[in-house]
One Martini backbone bead per residue (centre of mass of N, CA, C, O) as a GRO file, in nm:
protein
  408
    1UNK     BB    1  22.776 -11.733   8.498
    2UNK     BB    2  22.623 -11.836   8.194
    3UNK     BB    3  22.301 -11.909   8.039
    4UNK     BB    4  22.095 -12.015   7.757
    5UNK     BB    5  21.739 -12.012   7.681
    6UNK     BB    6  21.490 -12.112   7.507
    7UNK     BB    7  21.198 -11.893   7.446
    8UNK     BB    8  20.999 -11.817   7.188
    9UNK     BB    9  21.254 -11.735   6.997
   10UNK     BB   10  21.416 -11.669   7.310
   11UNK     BB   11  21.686 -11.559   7.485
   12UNK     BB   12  21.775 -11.625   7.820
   13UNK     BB   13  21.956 -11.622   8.107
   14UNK     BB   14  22.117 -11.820   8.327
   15UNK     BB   15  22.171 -11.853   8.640
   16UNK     BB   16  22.346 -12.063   8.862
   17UNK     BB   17  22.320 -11.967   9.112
   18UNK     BB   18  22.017 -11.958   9.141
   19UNK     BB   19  22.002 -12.317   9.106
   20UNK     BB   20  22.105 -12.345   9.351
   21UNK     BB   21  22.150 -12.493   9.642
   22UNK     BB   22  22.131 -12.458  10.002
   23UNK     BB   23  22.316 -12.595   9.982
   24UNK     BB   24  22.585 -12.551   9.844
   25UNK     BB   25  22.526 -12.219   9.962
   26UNK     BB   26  22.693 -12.304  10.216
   27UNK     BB   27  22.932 -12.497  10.114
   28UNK     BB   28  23.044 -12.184   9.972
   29UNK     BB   29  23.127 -12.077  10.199
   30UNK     BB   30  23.301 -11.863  10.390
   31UNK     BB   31  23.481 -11.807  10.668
   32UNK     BB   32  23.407 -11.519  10.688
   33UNK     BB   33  23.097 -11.652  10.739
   34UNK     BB   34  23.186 -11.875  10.958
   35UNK     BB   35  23.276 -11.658  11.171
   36UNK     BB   36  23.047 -11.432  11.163
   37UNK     BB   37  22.844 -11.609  11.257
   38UNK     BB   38  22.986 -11.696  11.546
   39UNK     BB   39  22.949 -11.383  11.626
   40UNK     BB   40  22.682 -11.335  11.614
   41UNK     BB   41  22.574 -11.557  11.779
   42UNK     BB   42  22.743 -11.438  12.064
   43UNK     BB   43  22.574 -11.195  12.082
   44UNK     BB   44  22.276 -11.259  12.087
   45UNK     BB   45  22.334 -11.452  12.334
   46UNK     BB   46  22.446 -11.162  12.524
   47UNK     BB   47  22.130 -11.107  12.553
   48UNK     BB   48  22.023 -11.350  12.729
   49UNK     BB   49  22.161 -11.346  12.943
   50UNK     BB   50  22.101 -11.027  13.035
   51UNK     BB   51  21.809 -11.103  13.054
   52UNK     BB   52  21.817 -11.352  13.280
   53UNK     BB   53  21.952 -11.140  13.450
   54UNK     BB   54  21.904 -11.036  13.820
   55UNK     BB   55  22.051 -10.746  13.786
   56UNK     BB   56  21.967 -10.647  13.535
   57UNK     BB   57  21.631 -10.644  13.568
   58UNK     BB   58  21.696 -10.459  13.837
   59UNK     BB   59  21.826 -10.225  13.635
   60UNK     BB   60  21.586 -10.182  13.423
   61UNK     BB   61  21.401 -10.007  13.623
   62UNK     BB   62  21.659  -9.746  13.622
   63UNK     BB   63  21.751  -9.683  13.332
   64UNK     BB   64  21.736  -9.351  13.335
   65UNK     BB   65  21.897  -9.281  13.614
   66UNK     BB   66  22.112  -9.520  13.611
   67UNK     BB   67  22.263  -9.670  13.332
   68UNK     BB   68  22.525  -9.786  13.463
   69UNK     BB   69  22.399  -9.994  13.624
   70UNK     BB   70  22.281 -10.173  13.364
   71UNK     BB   71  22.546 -10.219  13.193
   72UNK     BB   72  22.727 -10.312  13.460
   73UNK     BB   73  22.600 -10.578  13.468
   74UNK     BB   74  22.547 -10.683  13.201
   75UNK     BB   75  22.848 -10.726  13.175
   76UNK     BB   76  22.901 -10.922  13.415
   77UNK     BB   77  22.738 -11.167  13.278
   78UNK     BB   78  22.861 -11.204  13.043
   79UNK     BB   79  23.189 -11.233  13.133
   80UNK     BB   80  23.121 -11.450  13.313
   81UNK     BB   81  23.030 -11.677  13.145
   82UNK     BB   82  23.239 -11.642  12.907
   83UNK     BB   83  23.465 -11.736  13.137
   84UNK     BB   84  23.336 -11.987  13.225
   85UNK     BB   85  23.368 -12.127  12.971
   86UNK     BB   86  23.680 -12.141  12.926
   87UNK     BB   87  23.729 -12.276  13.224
   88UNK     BB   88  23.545 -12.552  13.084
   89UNK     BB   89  23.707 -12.576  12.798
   90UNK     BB   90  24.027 -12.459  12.817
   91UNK     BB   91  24.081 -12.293  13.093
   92UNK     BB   92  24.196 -12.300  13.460
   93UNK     BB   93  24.286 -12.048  13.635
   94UNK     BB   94  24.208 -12.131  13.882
   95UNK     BB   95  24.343 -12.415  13.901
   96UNK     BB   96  24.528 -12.634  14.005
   97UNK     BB   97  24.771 -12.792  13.791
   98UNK     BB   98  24.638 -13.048  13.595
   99UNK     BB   99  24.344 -12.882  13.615
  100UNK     BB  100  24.376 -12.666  13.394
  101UNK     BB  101  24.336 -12.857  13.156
  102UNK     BB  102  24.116 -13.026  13.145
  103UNK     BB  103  23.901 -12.867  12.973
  104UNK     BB  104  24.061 -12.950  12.681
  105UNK     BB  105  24.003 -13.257  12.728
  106UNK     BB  106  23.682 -13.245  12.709
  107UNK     BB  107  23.648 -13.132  12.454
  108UNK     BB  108  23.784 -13.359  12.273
  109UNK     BB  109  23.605 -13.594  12.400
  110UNK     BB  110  23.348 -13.445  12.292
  111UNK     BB  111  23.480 -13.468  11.988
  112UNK     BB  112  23.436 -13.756  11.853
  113UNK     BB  113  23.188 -13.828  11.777
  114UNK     BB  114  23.162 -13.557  11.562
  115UNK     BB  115  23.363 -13.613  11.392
  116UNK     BB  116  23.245 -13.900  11.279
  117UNK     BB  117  22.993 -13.784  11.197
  118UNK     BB  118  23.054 -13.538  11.019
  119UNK     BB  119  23.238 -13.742  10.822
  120UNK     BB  120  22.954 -13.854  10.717
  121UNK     BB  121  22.800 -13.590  10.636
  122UNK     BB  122  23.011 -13.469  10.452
  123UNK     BB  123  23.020 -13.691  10.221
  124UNK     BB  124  22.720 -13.641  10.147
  125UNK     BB  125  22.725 -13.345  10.091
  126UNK     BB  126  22.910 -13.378   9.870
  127UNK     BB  127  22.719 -13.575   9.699
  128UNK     BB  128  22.424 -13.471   9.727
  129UNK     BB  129  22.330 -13.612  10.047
  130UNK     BB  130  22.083 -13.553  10.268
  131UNK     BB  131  22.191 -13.696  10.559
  132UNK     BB  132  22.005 -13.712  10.891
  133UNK     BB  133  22.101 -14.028  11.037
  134UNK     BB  134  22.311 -14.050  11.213
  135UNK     BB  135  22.131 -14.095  11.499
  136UNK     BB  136  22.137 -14.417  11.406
  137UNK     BB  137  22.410 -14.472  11.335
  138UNK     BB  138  22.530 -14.376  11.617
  139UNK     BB  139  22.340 -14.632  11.783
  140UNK     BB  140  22.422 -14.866  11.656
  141UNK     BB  141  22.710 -14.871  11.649
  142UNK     BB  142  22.704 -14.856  11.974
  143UNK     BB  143  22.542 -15.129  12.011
  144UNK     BB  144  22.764 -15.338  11.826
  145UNK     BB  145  22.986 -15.266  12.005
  146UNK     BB  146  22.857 -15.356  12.292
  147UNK     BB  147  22.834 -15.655  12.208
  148UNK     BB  148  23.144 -15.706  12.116
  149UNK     BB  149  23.197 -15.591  12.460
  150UNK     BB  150  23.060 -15.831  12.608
  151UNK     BB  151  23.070 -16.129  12.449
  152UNK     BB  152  23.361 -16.174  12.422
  153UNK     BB  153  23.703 -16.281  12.397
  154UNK     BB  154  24.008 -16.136  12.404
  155UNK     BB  155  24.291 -15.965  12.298
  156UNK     BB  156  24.442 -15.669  12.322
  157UNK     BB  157  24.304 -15.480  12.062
  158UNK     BB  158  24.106 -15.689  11.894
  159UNK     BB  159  23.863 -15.608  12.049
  160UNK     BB  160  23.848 -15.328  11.936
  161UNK     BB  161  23.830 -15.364  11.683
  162UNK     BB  162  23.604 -15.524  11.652
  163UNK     BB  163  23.386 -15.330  11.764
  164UNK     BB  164  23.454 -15.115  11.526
  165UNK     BB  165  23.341 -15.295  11.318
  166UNK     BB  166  23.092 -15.336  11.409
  167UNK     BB  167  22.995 -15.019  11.439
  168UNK     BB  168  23.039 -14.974  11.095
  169UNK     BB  169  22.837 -15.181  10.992
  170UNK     BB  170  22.610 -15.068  11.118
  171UNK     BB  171  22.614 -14.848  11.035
  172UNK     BB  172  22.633 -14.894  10.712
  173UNK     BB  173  22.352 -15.078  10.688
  174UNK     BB  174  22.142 -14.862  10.759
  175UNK     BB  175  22.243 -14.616  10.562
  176UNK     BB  176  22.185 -14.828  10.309
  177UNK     BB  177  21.884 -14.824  10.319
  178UNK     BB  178  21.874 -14.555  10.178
  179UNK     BB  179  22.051 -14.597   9.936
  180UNK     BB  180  21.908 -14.837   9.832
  181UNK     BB  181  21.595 -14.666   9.775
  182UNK     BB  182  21.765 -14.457   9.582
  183UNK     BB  183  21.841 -14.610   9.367
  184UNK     BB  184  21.570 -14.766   9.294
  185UNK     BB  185  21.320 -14.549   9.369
  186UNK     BB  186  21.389 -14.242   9.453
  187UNK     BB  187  21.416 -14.200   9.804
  188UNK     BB  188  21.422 -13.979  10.020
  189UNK     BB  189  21.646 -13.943  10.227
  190UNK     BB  190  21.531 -13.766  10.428
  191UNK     BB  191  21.335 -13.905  10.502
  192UNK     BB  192  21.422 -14.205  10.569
  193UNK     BB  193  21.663 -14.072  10.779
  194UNK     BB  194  21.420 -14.004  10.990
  195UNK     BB  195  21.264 -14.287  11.023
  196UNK     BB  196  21.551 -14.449  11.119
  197UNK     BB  197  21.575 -14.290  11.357
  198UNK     BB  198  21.353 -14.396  11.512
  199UNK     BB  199  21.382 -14.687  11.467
  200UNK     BB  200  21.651 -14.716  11.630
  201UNK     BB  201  21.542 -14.604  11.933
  202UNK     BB  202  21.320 -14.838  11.959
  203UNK     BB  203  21.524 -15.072  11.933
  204UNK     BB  204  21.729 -15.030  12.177
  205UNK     BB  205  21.523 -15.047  12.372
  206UNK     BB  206  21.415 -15.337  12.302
  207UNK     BB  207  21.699 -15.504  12.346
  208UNK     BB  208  21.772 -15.374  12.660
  209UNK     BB  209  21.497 -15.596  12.736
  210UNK     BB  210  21.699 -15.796  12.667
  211UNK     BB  211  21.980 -16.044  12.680
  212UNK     BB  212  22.131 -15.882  12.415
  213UNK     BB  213  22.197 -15.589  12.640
  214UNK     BB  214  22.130 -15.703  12.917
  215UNK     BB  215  22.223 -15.669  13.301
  216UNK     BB  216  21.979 -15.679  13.437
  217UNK     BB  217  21.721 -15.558  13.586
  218UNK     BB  218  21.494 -15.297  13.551
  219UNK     BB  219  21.732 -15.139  13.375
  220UNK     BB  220  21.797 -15.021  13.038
  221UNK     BB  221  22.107 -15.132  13.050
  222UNK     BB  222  22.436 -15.203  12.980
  223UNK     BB  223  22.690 -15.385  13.042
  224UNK     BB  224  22.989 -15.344  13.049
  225UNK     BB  225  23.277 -15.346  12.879
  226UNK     BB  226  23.536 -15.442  12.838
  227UNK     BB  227  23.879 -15.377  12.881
  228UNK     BB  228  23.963 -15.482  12.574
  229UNK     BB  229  23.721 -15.256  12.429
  230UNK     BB  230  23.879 -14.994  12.529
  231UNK     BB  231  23.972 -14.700  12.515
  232UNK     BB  232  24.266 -14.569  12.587
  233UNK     BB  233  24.439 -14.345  12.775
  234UNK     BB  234  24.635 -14.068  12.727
  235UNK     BB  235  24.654 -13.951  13.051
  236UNK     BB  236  24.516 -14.130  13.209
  237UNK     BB  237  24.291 -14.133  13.519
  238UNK     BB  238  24.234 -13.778  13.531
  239UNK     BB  239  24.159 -13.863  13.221
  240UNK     BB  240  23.910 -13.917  12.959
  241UNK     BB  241  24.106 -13.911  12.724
  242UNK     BB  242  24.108 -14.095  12.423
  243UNK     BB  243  24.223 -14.281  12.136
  244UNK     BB  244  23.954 -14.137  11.992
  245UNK     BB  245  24.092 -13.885  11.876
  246UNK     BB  246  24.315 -13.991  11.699
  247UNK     BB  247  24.133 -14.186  11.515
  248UNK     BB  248  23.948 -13.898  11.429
  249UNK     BB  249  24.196 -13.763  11.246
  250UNK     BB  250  24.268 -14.008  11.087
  251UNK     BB  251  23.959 -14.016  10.972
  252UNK     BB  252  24.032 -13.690  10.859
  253UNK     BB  253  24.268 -13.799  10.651
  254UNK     BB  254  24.093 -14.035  10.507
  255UNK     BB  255  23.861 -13.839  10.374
  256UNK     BB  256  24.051 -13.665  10.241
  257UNK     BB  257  24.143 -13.887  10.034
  258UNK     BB  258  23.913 -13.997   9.915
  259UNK     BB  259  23.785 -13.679   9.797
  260UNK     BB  260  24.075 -13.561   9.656
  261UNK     BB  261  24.229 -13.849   9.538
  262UNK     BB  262  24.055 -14.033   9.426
  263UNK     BB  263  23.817 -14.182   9.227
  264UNK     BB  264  23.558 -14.244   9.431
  265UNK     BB  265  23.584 -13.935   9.516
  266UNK     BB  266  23.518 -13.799   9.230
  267UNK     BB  267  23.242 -13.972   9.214
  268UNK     BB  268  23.120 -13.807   9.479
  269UNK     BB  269  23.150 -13.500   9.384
  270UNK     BB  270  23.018 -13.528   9.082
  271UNK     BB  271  22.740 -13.591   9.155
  272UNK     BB  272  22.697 -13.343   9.386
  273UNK     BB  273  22.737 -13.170   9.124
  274UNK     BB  274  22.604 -13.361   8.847
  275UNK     BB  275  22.432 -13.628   8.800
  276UNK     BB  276  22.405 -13.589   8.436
  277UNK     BB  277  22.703 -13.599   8.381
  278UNK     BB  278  22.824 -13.822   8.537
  279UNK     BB  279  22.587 -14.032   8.374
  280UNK     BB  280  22.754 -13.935   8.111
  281UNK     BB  281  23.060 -14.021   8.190
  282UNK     BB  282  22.976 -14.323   8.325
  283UNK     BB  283  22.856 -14.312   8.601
  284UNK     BB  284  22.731 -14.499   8.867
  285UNK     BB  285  22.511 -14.306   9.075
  286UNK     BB  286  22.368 -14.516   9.210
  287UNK     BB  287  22.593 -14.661   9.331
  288UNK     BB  288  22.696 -14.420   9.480
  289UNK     BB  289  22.454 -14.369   9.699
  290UNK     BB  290  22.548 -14.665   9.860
  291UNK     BB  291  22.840 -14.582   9.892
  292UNK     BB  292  22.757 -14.291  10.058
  293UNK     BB  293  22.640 -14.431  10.295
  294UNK     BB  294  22.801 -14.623  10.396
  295UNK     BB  295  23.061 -14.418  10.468
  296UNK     BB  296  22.858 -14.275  10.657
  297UNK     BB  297  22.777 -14.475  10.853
  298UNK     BB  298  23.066 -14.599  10.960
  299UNK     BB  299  23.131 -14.370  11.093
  300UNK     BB  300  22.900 -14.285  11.244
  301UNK     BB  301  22.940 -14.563  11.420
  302UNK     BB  302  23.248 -14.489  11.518
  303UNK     BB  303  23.098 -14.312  11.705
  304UNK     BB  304  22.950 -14.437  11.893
  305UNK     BB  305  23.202 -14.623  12.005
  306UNK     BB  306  23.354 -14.379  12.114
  307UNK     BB  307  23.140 -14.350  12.332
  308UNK     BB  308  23.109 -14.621  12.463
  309UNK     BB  309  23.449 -14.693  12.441
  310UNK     BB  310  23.515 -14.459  12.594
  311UNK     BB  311  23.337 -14.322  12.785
  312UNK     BB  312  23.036 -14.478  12.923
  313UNK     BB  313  23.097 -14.833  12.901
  314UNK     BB  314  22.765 -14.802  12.828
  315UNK     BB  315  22.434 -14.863  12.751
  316UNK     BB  316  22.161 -14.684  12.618
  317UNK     BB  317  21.894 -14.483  12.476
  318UNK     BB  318  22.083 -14.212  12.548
  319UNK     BB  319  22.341 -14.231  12.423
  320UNK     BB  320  22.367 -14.045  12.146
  321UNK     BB  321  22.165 -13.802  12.206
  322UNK     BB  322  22.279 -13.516  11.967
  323UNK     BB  323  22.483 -13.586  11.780
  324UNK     BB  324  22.385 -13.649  11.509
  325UNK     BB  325  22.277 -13.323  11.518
  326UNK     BB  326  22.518 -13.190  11.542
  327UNK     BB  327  22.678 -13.297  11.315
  328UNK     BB  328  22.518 -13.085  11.108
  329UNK     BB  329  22.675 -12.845  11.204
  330UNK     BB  330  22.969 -12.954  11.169
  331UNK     BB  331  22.953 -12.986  10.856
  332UNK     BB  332  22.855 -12.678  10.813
  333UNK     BB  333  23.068 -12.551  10.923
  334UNK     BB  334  23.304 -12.718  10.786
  335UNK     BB  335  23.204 -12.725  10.446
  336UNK     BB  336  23.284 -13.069  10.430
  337UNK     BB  337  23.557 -13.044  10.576
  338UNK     BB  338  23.782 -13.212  10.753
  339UNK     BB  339  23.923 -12.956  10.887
  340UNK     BB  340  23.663 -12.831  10.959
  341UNK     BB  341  23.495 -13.045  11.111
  342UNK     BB  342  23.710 -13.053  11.339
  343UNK     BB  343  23.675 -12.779  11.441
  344UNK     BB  344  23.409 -12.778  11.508
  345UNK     BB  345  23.410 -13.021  11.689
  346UNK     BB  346  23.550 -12.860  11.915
  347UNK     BB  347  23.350 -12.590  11.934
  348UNK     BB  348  23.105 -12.820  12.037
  349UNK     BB  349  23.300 -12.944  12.271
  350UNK     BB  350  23.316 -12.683  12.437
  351UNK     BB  351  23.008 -12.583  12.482
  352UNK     BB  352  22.981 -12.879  12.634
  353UNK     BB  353  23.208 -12.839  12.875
  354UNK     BB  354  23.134 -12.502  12.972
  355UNK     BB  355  22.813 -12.527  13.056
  356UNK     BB  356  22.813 -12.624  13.343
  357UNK     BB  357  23.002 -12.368  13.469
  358UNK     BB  358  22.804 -12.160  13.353
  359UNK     BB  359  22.589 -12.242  13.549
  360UNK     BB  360  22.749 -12.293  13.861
  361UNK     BB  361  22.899 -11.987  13.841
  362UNK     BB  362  22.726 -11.766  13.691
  363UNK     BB  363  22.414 -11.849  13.635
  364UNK     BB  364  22.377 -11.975  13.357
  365UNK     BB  365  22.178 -12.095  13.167
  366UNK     BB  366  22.257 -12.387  12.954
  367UNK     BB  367  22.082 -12.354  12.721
  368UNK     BB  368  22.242 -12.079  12.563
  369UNK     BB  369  22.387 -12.300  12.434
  370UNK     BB  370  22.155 -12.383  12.242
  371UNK     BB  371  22.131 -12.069  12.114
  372UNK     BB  372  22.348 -12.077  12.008
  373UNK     BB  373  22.389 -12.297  11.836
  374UNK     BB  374  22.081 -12.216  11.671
  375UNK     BB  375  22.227 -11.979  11.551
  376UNK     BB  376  22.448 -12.128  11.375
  377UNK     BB  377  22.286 -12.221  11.228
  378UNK     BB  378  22.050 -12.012  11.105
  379UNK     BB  379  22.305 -11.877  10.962
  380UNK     BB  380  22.434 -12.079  10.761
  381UNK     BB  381  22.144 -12.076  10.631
  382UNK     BB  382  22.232 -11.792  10.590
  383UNK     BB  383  22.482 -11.597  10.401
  384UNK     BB  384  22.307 -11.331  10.300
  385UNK     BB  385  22.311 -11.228  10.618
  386UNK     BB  386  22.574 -11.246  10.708
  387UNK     BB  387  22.707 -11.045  10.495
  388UNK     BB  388  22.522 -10.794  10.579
  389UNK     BB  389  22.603 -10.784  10.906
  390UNK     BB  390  22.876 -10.789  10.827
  391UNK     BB  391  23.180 -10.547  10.883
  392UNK     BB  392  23.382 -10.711  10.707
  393UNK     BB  393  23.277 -10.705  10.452
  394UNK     BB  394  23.201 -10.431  10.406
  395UNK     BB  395  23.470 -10.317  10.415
  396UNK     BB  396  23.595 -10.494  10.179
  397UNK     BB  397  23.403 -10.347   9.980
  398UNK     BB  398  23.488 -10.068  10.021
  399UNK     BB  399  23.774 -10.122   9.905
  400UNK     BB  400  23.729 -10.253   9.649
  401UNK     BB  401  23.630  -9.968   9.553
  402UNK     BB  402  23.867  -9.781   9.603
  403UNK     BB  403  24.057  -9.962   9.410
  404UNK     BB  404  23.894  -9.922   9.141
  405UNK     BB  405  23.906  -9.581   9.158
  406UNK     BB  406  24.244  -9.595   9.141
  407UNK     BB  407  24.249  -9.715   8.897
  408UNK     BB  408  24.042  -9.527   8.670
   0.00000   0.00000   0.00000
């Protein structure tokens, strides 16, 4: 599709396509470039292993004498890790009983803060708005559900409630922020909330030093949360699978009503798609700005008080970790959709549970993992380095055009 635009007395065609953000064409990728990106991050990453390994390495001073001994140590250290991977994060065929599942239990639980931060960065990038501030949101978050459970005293279910609520509010009113300066200002929302970032993590720093969530003694973390505010656990005390699963499910049904279904919905949208015909179509669009932080810190928040109230059941100032920044590759992996988003945080929850025994069992450094992760950023930054490399692609075009010349 085009347009013409007049230069001196002559039309010029403009393709949209050109136009497009970086983001944009991202959020465009299809499946086949988003499982393309995760095979060929797997391939990179299958390098650094074999030269990581030490059987490699030294079979690699007489690989032309005795190839065979260099590519099948290779081959050896690659199948080890990556087998270590799968019963760490998937299925343990090594352990007996109820421990052959915990592996895929450890995964889902790795996954809910991702899910809920994902679905907040979701909302913001369909909306036209880089949020990169999850991890201040998550961190908030976190310190809210923490005081309302730490301080309070309730009954079994309102305790929770109220401290996910508080958790929601927090995120809510920080990422508001960023939405209420660029409404106000025109404030780029990445600057913003890369600042509230680093502001989040040094305020946590020193309530932590304060009465206000500090539990005594020298070490800056926080009481444990009552357990009438801690989310209960699905299977048993021998795994640590909690209700925060099932809630953050539910909150990418929330999401996709919102997104899907919604007028409000329609009008983060439209937003996204051209700020400029929604605010003449009569969109009040600053007001979308703060409406669509607000929403994405709530959830963002959500992830947090799930680490917290869920996991860890304190708080520190490295309670966060990755989550915020990992966030933002699970939503463009997810293409900004609640369905996808939730696979996304799925497969960065398996890398996180299967990560461990990658090390003790394979001796694969565990950074490796980080080198996926970052390798599946680059490529989805990339869509169109991915199908230029990826053989199903060539496939598919070489097929559709034998199909054009059967045609003819």
């Amino acid at each position: 599709m085009t347009t013409t635009t007049e230069t001196a007395g002559h039309s010029a065609p403009v393709h949209h396509e050109e136009r497009k953000s970086v983001l944009a064409q991202i959020l465009d990728s299809s499946w086949l470039t988003i499982t393309a990106a995760i095979v060929i991050a797997l391939l990179l990453s299958s390098v650094l292993i074999a030269a990581a390994n030490a059987d490699v390495q030294k079979a690699s001073t007489y690989i032309f004498a005795r190839p065979g001994d260099f590519f099948g140590a290779a081959w050896d250290s690659i199948s080890s890790a990556y087998s270590a991977l799968f019963r760490g994060s998937i299925f343990d065929y090594q352990a007996s009983g109820a421990r052959r599942i915990r592996p895929i239990t450890e995964t889902m639980t790795s996954s809910v803060p991702l899910i809920f931060a994902g679905l907040g960065l979701a909302v913001g990038f369909r909306s036209g708005l880089f949020n990169i501030g999850a991890q201040g949101q998550v961190l908030l978050g976190a310190a809210a559900g923490t005081w309302v459970g730490i301080t309070f005293s309730m009954p079994v279910g309102v305790h929770l409630v109220a401290a996910c609520l508080g958790a929601a509010i927090a995120g809510a009113l920080w990422a508001g922020i960023a939405g209420f300066l660029k409404a106000r200002t025109g404030a780029n929302e990445v600057i913003v909330t890369i600042m509230l970032n680093s502001i989040s993590f040094y305020l946590i720093s020193y309530l932590l030093t304060t009465s206000l969530l500090r539990q005594g003694g020298s070490r800056p973390i926080s009481p444990a949360v009552a357990a009438n505010a801690t989310f209960p656990l699905l299977l048993g005390s021998s795994f640590r699978l909690h209700l925060g699963f099932i809630v953050a499910l539910l909150a990418a049904v929330g999401v996709w009503w919102l997104m899907e279904r919604s007028t409000l919905g329609f009008q983060f949208r439209a937003v996204g798609v051209n700020q400029r015909a929604a605010r003449t179509a009569g969109i009040k669009v600053n007001l979308v700005f703060v409406l669509v932080m607000l929403t994405a810190g709530g959830l963002a928040g959500l992830g947090g008080a799930a680490q917290v109230l869920g996991t860890d059941k304190t708080l520190q100032a490295g309670s966060a970790g990755s989550i915020g920044f990992d966030a933002i590759t699970v939503a463009l992996l997810g293409r900004s959709k609640p369905l996808g988003t939730v696979l996304a945080a799925l497969l960065f929850g398996a890398l996180r549970a299967g990560s461990p025994l990658m090390q003790t069992s394979a001796g694969t450094p565990i950074d490796i993992v980080l080198v996926i992760q970052a390798s599946i950023v680059l490529l989805i930054a990339a869509p169109v380095l991915v199908k230029e490399l990826s053989l199903v692609h060539r496939i598919a075009q070489l097929f559709g055009y034998r199909m054009k010349e059967a045609r003819a």
